[in-house]
N, C-alpha and C positions, 0 to 999 in steps of 0.2 A: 901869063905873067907879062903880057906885052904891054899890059896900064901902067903898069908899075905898082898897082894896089896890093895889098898881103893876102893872102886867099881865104876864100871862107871856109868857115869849119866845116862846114861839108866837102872840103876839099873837091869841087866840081860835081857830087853825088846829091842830086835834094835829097833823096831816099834817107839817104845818113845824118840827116839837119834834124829831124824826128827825135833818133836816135840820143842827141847833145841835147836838144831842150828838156828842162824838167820838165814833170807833171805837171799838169794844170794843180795851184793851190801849195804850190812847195818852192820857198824862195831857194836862191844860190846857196844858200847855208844849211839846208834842209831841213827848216822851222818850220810851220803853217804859217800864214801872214795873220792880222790880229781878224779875228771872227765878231762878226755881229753879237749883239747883247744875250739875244737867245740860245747862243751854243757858247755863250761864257764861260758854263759850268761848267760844263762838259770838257773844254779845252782845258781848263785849268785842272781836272779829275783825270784826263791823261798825261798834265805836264807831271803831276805829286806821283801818279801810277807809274810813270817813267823812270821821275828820277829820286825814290823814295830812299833806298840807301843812303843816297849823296845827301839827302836832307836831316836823316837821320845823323849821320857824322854833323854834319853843320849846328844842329840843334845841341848836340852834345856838345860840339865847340864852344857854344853860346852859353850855354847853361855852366859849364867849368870855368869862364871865362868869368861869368859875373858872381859866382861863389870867391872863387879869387879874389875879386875886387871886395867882394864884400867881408872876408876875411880881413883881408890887408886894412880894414877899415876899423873892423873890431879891434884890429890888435893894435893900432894908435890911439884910443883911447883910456885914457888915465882911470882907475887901473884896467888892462888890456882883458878883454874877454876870449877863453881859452875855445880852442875847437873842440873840445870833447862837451862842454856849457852849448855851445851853435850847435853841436850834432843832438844831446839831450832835450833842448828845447824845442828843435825840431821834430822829433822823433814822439814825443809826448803830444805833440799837435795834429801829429796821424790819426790816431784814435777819434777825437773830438770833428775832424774831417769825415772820416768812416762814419760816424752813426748820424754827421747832419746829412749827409749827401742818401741813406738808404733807412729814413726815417718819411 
């Protein structure tokens, strides 16, 4: 301490400097950094593997969020269209769904 400078994190040990550095390939935040084109996939098939729950709530957010908006929509115009008519009409389009898609 006779520099005056603050000490390294190895506190005078290199041995211990090892120890503080991350991995090679893993920022301060411990993300990967972005990957060349060829392991795209793959990066992005462990980000959804990792954080699939959290995307599942998110996707339900999304999806309740814009039934909402699209309610709120039906029911301002003149005369106002009821949710049990949006759920009916819906529900009737399954079917017609089902036999294009396993035809």
């Amino acid at each position: 301490m006779s520099s005056g400078s603050p000490p390294s994190p190895s506190y005078g040990h290199p041995e211990r400097l090892e120890l503080l550095t991350p991995p090679t390939g893993i920022t301060s935040r411990g993300i990967a950094p972005i990957l060349p084109a060829d392991n795209a996939r793959k990066r992005v098939k462990e980000i959804i593997d990792g954080n699939f729950g959290f995307l599942l709530v998110v996707g339900s957010q999304a999806l309740l969020s814009m039934v909402n908006i699209v309610v709120k929509q039906l029911s301002s115009i003149d005369p106002p269209v009821s949710v049990f008519e949006v759920s009916l009409a819906h529900l009737s389009v399954i079917p017609l769904e089902l036999i294009s898609v396993f035809q």
